[in-house]
C-alpha positions as CSV (number, residue, x, y, z in Angstrom):
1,X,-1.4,-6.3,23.6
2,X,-3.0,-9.3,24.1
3,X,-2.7,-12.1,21.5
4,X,-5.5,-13.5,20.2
5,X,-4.5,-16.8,19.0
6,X,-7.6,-18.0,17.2
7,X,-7.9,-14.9,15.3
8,X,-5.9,-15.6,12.6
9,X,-7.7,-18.9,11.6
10,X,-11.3,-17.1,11.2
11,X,-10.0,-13.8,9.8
12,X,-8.8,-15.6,7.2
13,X,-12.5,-16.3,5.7
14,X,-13.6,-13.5,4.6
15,X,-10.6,-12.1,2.1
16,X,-10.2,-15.9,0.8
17,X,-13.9,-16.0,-0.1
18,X,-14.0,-12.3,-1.5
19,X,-10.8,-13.7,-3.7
20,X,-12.7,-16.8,-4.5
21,X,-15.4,-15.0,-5.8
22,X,-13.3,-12.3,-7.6
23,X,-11.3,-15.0,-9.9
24,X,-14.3,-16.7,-10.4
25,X,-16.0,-14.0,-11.8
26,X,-12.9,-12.8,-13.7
27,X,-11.5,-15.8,-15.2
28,X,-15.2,-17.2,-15.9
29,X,-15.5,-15.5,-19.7
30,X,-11.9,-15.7,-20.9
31,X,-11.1,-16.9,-23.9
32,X,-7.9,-19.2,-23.8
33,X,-6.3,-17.9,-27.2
34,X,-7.2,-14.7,-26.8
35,X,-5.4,-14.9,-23.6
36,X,-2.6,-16.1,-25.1
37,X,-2.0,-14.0,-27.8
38,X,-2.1,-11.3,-25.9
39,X,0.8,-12.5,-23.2
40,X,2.8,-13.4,-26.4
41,X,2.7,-9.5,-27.7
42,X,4.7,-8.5,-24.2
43,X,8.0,-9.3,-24.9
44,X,11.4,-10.3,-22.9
45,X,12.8,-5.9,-23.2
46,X,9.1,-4.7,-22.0
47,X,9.5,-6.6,-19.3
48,X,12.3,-5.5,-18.4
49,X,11.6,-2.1,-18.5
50,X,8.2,-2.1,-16.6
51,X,10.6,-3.8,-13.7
52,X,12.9,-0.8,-14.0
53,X,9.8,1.7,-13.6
54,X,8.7,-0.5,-10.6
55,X,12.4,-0.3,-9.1
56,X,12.2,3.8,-9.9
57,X,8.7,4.0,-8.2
58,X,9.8,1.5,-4.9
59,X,13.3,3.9,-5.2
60,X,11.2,7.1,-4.5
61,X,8.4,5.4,-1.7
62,X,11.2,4.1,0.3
63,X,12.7,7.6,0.2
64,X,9.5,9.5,1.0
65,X,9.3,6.8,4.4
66,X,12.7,7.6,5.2
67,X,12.0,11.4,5.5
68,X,8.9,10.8,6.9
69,X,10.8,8.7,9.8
70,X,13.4,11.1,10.0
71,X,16.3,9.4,8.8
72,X,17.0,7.2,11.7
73,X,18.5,4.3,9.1
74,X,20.1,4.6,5.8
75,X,18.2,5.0,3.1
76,X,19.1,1.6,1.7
77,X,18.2,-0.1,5.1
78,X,15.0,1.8,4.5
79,X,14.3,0.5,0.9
80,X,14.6,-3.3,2.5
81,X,12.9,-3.1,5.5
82,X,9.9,-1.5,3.5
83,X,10.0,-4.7,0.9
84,X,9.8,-6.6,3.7
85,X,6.3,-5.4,4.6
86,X,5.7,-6.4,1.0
87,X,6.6,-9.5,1.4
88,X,4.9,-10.0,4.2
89,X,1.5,-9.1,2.5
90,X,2.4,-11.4,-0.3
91,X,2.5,-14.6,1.8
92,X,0.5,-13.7,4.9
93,X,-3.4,-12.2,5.1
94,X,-4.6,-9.7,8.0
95,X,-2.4,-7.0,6.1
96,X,0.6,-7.7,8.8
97,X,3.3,-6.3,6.1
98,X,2.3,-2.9,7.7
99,X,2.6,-3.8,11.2
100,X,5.5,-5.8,9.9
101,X,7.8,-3.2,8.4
102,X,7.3,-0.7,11.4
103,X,8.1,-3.7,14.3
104,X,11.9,-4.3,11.6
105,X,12.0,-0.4,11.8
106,X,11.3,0.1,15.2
107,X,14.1,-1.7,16.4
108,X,17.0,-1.0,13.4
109,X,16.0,2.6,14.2
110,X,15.4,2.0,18.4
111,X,12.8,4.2,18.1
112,X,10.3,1.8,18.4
113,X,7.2,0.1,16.5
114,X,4.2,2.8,17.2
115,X,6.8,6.0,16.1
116,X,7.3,3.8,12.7
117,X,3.8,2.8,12.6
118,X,2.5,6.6,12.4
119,X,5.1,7.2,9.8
120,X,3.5,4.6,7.5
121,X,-0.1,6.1,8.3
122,X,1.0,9.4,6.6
123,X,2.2,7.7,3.8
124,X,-1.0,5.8,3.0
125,X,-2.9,8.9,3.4
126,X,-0.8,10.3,0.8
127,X,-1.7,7.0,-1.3
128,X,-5.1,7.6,-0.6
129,X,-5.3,11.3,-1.3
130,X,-3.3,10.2,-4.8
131,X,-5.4,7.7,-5.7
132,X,-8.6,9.9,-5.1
133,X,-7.3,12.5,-6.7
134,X,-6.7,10.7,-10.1
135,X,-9.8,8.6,-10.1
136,X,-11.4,12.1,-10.0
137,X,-9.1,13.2,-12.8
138,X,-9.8,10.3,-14.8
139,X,-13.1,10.3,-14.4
140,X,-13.4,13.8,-16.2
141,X,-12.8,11.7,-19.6
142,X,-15.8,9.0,-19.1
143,X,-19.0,9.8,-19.1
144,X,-20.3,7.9,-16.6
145,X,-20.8,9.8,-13.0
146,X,-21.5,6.8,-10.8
147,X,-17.7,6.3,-9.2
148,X,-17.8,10.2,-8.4
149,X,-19.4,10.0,-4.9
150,X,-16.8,7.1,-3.5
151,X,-13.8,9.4,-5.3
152,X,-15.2,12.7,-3.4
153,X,-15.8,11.0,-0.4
154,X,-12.1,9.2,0.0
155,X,-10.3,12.5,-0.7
156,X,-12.8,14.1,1.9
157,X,-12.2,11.5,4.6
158,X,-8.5,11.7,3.6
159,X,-8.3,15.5,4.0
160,X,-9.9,14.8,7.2
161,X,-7.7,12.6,8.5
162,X,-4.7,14.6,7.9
163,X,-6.1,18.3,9.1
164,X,-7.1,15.8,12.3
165,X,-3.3,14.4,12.2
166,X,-1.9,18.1,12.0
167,X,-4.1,19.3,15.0
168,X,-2.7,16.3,17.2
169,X,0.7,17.5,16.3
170,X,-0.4,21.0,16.9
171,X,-1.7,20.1,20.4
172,X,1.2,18.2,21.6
173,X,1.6,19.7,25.1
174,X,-2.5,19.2,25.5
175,X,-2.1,15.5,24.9
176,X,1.1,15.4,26.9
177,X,-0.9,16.4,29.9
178,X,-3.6,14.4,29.4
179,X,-1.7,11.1,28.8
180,X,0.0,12.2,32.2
181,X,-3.2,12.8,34.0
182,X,-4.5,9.4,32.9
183,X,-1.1,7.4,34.1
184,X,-1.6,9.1,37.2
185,X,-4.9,7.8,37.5
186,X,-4.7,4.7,35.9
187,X,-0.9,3.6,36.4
188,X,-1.1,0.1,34.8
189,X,-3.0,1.0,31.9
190,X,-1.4,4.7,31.6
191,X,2.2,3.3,31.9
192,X,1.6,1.7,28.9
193,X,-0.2,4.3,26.7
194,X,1.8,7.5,27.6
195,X,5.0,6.5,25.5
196,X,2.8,4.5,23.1
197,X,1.1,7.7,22.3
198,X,4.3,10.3,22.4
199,X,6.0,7.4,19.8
200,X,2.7,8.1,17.3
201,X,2.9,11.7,17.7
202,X,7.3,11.8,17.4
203,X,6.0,10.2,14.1
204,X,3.5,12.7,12.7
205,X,6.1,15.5,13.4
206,X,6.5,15.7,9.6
207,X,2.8,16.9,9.7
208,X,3.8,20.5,11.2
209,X,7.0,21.2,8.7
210,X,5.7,22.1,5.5
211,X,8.5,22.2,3.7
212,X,9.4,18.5,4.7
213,X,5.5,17.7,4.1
214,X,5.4,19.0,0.5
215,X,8.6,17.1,-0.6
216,X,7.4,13.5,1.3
217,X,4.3,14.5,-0.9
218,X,5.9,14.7,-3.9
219,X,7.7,11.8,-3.9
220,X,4.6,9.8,-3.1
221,X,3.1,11.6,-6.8
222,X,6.1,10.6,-8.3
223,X,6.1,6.8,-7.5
224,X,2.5,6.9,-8.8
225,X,3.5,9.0,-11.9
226,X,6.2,6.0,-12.3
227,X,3.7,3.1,-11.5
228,X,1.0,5.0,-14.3
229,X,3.9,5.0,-16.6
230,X,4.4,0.9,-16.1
231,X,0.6,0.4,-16.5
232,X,1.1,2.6,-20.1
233,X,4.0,0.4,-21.4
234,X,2.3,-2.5,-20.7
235,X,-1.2,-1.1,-21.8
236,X,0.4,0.0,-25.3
237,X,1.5,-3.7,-26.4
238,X,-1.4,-5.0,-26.2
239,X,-4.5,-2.4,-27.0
240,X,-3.7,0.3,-30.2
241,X,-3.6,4.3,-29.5
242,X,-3.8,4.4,-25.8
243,X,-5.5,7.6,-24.5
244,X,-2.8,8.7,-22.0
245,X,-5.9,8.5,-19.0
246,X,-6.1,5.0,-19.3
247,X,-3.1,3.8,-16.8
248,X,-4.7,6.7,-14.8
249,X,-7.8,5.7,-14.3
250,X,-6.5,1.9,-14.4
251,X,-4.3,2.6,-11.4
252,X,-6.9,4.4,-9.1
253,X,-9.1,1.9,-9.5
254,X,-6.7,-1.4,-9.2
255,X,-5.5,0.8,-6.1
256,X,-8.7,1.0,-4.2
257,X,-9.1,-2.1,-5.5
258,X,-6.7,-3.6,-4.0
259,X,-7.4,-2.1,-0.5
260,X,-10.5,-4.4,0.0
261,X,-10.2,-7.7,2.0
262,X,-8.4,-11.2,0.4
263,X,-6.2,-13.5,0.6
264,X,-2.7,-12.7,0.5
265,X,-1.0,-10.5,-2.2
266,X,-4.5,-9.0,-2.8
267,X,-4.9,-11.8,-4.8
268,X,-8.0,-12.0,-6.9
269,X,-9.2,-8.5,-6.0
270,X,-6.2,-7.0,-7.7
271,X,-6.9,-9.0,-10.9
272,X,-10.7,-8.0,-10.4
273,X,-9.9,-4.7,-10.2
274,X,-8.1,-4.7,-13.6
275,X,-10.5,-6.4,-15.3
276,X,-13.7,-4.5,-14.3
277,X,-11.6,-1.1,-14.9
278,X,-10.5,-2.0,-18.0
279,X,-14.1,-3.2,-18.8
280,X,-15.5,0.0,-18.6
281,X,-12.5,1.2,-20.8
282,X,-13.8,-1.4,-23.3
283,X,-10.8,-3.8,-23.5
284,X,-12.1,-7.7,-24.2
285,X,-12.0,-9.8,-20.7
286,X,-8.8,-12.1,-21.8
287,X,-6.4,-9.1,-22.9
288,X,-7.3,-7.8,-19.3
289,X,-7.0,-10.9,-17.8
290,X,-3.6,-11.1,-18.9
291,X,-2.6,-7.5,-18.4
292,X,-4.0,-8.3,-14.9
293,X,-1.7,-11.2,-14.5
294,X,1.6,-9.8,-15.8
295,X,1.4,-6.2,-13.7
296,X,0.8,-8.4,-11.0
297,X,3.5,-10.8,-11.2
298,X,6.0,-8.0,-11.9
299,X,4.3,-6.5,-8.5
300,X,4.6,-9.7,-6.5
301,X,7.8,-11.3,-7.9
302,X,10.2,-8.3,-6.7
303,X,8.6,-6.7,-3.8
304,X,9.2,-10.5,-2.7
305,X,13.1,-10.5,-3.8
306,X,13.5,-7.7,-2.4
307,X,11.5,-8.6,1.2
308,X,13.8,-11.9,1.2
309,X,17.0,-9.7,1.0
310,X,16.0,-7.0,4.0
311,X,15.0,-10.2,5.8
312,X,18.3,-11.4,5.4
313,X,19.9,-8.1,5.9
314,X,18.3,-7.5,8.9
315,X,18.9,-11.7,10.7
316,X,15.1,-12.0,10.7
317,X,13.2,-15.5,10.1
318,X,10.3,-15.3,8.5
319,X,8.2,-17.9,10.6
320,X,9.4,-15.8,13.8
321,X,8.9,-12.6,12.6
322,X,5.5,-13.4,11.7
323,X,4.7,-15.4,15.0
324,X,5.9,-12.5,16.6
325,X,3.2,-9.6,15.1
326,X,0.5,-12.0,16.1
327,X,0.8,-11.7,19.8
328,X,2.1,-7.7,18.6
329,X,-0.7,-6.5,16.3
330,X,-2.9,-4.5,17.4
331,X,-6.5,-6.1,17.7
């Protein structure tokens, strides 16, 4: 790959204006006692709690990675390494926690970054499929109709995706020979693609054992069961007789949310995201506000910890890992 060292100081533009304009147009109506009062009503034990739902959700992503990889760490070295891509997104833009966690994994599990890298692809089209899946759900309870089209068409282009990543699996031997016919026409380029492309396929092996699929599946929908019930706790202190489809429908949409471009740590389009889906749930602009700001401290505050501890678990530096996926990432 060849690095493109200028990149990262104009790619940076775009998320940090997007941000920009996010807080700006979140933070522009609050009111400051409102605000207040409605941080004071979350107390010391709730906290805790939601951080023991986060743990419990992290817990069961880490494990459905590990399956999906195989197994080639233990589990624990798993968990870290993951929170390391975390961290990673929380200080850094470009999204390089993904790139990051599979260039740690690739080398704990010698297996290499791209065979890592398609494992992660799996498990955010599980996130996607999820999150589609309960904005749809959700949506059954307002009355509104306009967010059904983007809902439909993420799950579409997400069941896409995967019948496409099960067909690639399913014509291994075609690819095989066509990888080889390219190397043998092309040998400098084909050297290099051949066992890039056999790593991303060793990856999406999980895609033709269905046994393995639906589990890794399952403990994707339980993280986000776990996440939904963090949202609730921290919904309830703060807004009387929660419906039980509001953390639902909040989650979805703080999820996509979150997926557009900023600065690091999503930051700005995650508090956005809250505060427009709660205002079409009806909640006043402050309470969200600080809703928005506690979910995502808790969010921020120990995916970090826990990236700083795989970092130093696993001897890397984070100045060098991240000079590193600059002249590695993929442009």
């Amino acid at each position: 790959m060849v690095p493109n060292k200028s990149a990262p100081r104009w790619q940076w533009l775009p998320g940090v204006i997007i941000s920009l304009a996010a807080l700006f147009f979140v933070f522009r109506s609050i009111n400051l006692e409102d605000f207040a009062r409605a941080f004071s009503m979350i107390g010391v034990p709730v906290l805790l709690a939601a951080c023991a739902l986060w743990f419990l959700g992290i817990f069961a992503r880490a494990l459905c990675w590990h399956l999906l990889l195989g197994k080639p760490v233990p589990y624990l070295r798993t968990f870290f390494i993951m929170n390391i891509g975390y961290l990673l997104n929380n200080i850094f833009p470009l999204r390089l926690g993904e790139f990051g966690r599979a260039a740690v994994m690739g080398k704990a599990s010698q297996k290499g970054f791209f065979h890592a890298l398609s494992a992660i692809v799996v498990e955010r089209a599980f996130d996607l499929a999820i999150a589609a899946g309960l904005l749809l759900f959700s949506l059954t309870f307002i009355a509104s109709e306009q967010y059904r089209p983007l809902a439909w068409g993420i799950l579409g282009a997400v069941v896409i995706g995967v019948v496409g990543l099960y067909l690639m699996t399913c014509w291994r031997s075609r690819i095989d020979r066509l990888t080889a016919w390219f190397s043998s026409r092309w040998p400098k380029i084909g050297h290099w693609v051949q066992p890039k492309v056999a790593s991303v396929l060793d990856g999406f092996a999980t895609m033709t054992n269905p046994g393995l699929f639906i589990i890794c599946f399952l403990l994707m929908f339980v993280s986000w069961l776990l996440a939904v019930a963090l949202d609730y706790l921290l919904l309830i202190q703060v807004v009387p007789q929660v419906p039980f489809w509001w953390p639902v429908f909040l989650l979805a949409v703080t999820a996509l949310g979150a997926a557009l471009p900023s600065a690091p740590a999503s930051l700005g389009t995650y508090e956005g995201a809250v505060w427009g889906a709660l205002a079409i749930l009806g909640v006043d602009s402050s309470t969200a506000i600080a809703l928005a700001i506690i979910m995502h401290a808790i969010n921020f505050s120990l995916s970090s910890l826990s990236g700083l501890v795989g970092l130093t678990r696993e001897g890397e530096r984070l100045t060098t890992l991240y000079q590193r996926l600059l002249k590695e990432k993929p442009e």
